[in-house]
C-alpha positions as CSV (number, residue, x, y, z in Angstrom):
1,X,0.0,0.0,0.0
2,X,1.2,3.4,-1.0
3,X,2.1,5.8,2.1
4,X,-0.2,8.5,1.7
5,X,2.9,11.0,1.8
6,X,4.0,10.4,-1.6
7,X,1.0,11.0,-3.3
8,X,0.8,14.8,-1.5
9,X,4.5,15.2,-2.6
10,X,3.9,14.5,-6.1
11,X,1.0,16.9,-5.7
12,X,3.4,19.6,-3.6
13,X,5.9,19.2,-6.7
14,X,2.8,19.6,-9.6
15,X,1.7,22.6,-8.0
16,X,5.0,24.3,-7.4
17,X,5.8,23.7,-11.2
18,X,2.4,25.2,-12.0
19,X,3.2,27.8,-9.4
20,X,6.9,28.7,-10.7
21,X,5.5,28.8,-14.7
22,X,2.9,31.7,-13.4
23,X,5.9,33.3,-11.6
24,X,7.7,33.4,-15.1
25,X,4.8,35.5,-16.2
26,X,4.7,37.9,-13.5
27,X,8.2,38.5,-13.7
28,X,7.4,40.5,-16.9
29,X,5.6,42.9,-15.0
30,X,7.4,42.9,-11.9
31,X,11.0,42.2,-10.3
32,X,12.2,38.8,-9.4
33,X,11.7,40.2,-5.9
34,X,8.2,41.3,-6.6
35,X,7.6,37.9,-8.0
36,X,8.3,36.4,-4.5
37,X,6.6,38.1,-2.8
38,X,3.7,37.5,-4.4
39,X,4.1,34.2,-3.9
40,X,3.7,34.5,0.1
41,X,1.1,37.7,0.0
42,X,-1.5,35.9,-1.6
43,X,-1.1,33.0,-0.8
44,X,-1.6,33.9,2.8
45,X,-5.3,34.3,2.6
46,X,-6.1,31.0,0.3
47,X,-3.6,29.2,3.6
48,X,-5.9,31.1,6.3
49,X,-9.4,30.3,4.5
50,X,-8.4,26.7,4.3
51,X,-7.5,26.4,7.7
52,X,-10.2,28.3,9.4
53,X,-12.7,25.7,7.5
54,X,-10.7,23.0,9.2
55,X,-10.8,24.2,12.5
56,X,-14.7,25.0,12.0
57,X,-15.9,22.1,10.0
58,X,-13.8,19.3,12.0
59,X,-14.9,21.4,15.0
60,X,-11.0,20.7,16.0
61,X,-9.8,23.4,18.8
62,X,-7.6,26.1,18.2
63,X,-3.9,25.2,18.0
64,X,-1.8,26.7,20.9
65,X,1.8,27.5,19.6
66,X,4.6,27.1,21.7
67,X,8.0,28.6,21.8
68,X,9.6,26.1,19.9
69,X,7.2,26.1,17.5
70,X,7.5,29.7,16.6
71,X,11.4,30.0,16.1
72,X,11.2,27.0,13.6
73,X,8.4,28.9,11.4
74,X,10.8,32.2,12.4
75,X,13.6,30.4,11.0
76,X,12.2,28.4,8.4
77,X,10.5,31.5,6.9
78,X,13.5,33.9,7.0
79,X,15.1,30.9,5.4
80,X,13.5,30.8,2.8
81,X,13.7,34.5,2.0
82,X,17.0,34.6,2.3
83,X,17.4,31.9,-0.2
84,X,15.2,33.8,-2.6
85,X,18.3,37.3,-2.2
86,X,20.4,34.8,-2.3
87,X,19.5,32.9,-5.7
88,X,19.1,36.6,-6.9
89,X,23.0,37.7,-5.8
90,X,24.3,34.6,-7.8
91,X,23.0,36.2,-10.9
92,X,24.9,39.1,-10.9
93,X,27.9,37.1,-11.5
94,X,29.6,36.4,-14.7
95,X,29.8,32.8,-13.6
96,X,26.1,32.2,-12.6
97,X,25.1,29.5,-13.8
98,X,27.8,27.6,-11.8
99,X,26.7,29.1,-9.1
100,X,22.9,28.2,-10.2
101,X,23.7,24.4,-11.1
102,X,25.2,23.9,-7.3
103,X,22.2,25.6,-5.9
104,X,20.5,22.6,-7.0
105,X,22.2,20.6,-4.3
106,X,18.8,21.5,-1.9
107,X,18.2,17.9,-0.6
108,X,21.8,17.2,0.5
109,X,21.4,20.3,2.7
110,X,18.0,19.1,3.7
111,X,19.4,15.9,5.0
112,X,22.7,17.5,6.7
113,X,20.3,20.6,8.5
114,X,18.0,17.9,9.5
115,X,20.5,15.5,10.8
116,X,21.9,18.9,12.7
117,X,19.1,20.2,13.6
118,X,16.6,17.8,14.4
119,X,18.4,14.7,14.6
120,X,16.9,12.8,12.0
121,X,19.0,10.4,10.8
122,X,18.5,8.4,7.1
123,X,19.8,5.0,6.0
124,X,22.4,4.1,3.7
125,X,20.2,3.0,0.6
126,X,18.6,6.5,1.3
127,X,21.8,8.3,1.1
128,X,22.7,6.7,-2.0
129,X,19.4,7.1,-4.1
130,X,19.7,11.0,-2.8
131,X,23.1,11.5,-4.1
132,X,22.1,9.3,-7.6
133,X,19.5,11.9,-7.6
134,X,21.4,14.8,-6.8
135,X,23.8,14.1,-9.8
136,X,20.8,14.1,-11.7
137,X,20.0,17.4,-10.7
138,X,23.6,18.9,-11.8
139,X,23.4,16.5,-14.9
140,X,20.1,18.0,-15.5
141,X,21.2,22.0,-14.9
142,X,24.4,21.6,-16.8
143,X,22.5,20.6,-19.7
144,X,19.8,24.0,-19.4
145,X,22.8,26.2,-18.8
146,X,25.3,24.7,-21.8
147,X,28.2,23.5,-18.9
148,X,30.9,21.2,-19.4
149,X,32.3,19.3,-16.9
150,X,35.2,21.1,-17.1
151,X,33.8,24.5,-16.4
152,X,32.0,23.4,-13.4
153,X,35.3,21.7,-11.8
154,X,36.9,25.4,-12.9
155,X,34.2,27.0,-11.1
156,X,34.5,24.8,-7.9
157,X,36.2,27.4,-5.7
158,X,34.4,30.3,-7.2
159,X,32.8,33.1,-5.6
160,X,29.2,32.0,-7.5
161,X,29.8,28.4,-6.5
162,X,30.0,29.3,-2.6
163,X,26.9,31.7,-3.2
164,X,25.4,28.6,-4.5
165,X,25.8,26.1,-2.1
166,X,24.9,28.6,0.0
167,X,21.6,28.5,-1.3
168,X,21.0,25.5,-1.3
169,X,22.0,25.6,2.5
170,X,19.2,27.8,2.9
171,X,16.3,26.6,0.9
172,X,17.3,23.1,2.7
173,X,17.4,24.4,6.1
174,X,13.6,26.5,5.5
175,X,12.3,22.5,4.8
176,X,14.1,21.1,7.9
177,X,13.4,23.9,10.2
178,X,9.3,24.0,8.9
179,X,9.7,20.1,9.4
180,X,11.0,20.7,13.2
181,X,8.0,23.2,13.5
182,X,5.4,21.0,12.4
183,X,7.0,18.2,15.4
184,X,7.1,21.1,18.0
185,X,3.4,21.8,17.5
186,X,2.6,18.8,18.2
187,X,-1.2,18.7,17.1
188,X,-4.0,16.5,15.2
189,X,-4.8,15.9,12.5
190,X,-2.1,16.0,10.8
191,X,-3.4,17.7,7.7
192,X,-4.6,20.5,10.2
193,X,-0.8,20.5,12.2
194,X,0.5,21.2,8.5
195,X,-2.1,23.9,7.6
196,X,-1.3,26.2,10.8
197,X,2.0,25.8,10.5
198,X,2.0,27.0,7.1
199,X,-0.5,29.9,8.0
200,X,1.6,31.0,10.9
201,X,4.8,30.9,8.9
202,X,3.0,33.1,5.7
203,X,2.2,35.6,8.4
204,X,5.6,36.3,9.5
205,X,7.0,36.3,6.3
206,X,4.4,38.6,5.0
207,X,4.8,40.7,7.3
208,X,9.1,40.6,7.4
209,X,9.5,41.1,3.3
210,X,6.7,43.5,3.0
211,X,8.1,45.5,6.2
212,X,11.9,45.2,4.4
213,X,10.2,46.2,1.1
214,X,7.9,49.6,2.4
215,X,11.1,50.9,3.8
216,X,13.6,49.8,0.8
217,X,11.7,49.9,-2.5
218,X,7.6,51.0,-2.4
219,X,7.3,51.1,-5.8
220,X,8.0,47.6,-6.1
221,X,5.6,46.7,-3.4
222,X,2.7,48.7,-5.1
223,X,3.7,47.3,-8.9
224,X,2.5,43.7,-6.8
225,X,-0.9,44.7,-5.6
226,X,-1.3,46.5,-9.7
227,X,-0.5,42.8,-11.1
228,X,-2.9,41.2,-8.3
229,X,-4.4,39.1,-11.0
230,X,-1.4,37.1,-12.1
231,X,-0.4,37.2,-8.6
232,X,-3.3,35.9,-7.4
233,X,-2.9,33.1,-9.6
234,X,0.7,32.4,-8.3
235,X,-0.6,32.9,-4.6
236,X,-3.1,30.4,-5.0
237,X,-0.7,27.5,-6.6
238,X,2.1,28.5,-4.6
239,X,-0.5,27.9,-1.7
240,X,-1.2,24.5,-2.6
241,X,1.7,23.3,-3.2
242,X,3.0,24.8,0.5
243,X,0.2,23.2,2.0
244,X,1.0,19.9,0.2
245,X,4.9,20.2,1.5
246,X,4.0,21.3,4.8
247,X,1.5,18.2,5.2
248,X,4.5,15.6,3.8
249,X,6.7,17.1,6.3
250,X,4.2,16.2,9.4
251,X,4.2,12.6,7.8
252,X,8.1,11.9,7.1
253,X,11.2,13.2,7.2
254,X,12.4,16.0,5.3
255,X,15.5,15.1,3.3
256,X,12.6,12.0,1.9
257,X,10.2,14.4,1.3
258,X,12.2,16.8,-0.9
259,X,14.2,13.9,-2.3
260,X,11.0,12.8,-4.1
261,X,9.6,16.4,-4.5
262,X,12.5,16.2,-7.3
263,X,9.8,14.8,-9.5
264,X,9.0,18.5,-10.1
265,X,12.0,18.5,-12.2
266,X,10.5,15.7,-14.4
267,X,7.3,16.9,-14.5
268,X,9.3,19.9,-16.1
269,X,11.4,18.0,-18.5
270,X,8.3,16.2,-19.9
271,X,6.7,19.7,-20.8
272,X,9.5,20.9,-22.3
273,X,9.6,18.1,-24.4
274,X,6.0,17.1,-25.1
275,X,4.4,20.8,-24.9
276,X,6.8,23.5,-25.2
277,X,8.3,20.5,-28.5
278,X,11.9,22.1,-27.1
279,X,15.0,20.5,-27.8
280,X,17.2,19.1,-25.5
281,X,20.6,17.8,-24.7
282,X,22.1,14.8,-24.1
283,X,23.1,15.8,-20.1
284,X,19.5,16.9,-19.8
285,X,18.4,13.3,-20.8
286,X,20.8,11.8,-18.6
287,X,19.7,14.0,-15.8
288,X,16.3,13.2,-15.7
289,X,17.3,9.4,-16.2
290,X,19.6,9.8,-12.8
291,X,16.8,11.7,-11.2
292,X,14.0,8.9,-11.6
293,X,16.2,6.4,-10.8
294,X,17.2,7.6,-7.4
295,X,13.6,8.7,-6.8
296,X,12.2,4.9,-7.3
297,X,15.3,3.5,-5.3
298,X,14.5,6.0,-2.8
299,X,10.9,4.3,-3.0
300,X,11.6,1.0,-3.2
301,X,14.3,0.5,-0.3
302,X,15.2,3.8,1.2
């Protein structure tokens, strides 16, 4: 019998690639920064609605945070900003997309932050099917971004490269630490645990990027309400597939979670391919090859 996880991650990685294409579009009409922010700003209200008609319809009580509980949403969330400046910083250098390509390194940081932070440990057979998977990943980006193997061992101890890893640090430490928060609440049902969490966590990073972005940059903050459409659109799907992620991570642990949320990445391939009728390369190919693999070992014995 399937775990019911897996299904919701496959869901969590359909919506954030529905979520990300939308984001594409706004970024035409707004900065990359403007783009994020959307993505937390509207979604906020689809994450509140849903969980008010959980707490009223199941007639469940009111979920009483804790310390704990707050830092990891605090932590997770200004995580995952971070990781958004971050991923932006690495553009501006002339060796980007080796920076980029390492930044894809997310669920080896999930794991290491998780084993740090938490103390969740993985076996061996997990290990391996995440780093099969993670080669896919670089196999996969050095195809988009035209890079040799050469170029990315050239770039190893570049400037981009530590920028990258460092987001990948990030954006794997914002799943381990919302993870942690989900344990610290400690509430049922789950699917209500994962829908406060996420609430709370929308809240504070709301309130933290549009705070940073009044005093920094107001334009930018009213071109986001001007596109609410698109926005809303983003908001919505970016909602879903938090709510999907969140509700994995109260079920198993992280580093499993985002090792098969990878399937995004296939999902992505097979539009490109079959929609979109673009071409692509032989690393590409391989990439996604590696990636399925270690996803179905991951299944099968991790």
């Amino acid at each position: 019998m399937i775990e019911i996880w897996i299904p919701i991650t496959v869901m969590a990685g359909f919506f954030q690639n529905l979520r990300s294409a939308i984001q594409k579009k706004l970024k035409d009409d707004l900065s990359t920064i403007g783009a994020a922010y959307s993505r937390f700003i509207f979604a906020l209200p689809v994450a509140l609605i849903y969980l008010l008609l959980l707490l009223k319809g199941g007639n469940l009580p009111t979920p009483e945070p804790n310390i704990r509980f707050l830092i990891f949403c605090l932590t997770g969330g200004i995580s995952q900003i971070l990781f958004t400046l971050s991923l932006l910083w690495t553009f501006s250098y002339r060796s980007f997309a080796v920076g980029t390509t390492f930044s894809k390194l997310e669920v080896i940081m999930v794991a290491v932050v998780a084993a740090l932070v938490l103390g969740e440990t993985i076996s061996q057979w997990a290990m391996f099917s995440i780093g099969i998977s993670s080669l896919g990943v670089l196999a996969l980006s050095m195809g988009e971004r035209n890079l040799t193997v050469h170029s990315l061992v050239q770039g190893l101890f570049s400037k981009a490269t530590l920028l990258g890893l460092t987001t990948a640090c990030l954006l794997g430490a914002s799943s381990a630490l919302f993870r942690g928060a989900t344990q610290a609440l400690g509430y049922e049902p789950f699917y209500a645990n994962a829908a406060y969490t996420l609430t709370i966590s929308l809240i504070m990073q709301t309130l933290i990027m549009g705070t940073c972005m009044l005093i920094l940059d107001r334009e930018k903050l009213i071109a986001v309400f001007r596109c609410w459409r698109w926005g809303s659109l983003a908001g919505v799907a970016g909602a879903f597939a938090s709510l999907c992620w969140f509700t994995a991570f109260t079920l198993q642990k992280a580093a499993y979670v985002r090792a098969l949320g990878q399937i995004e990445l296939v999902f992505t391939f097979v539009a490109t391919l079959f929609y979109f009728r673009e071409k692509v390369t032989g690393k590409e190919i391989i990439g996604v090859t590696l990636i399925t693999g270690g996803i179905i070992l991951l299944l099968l014995v991790g």
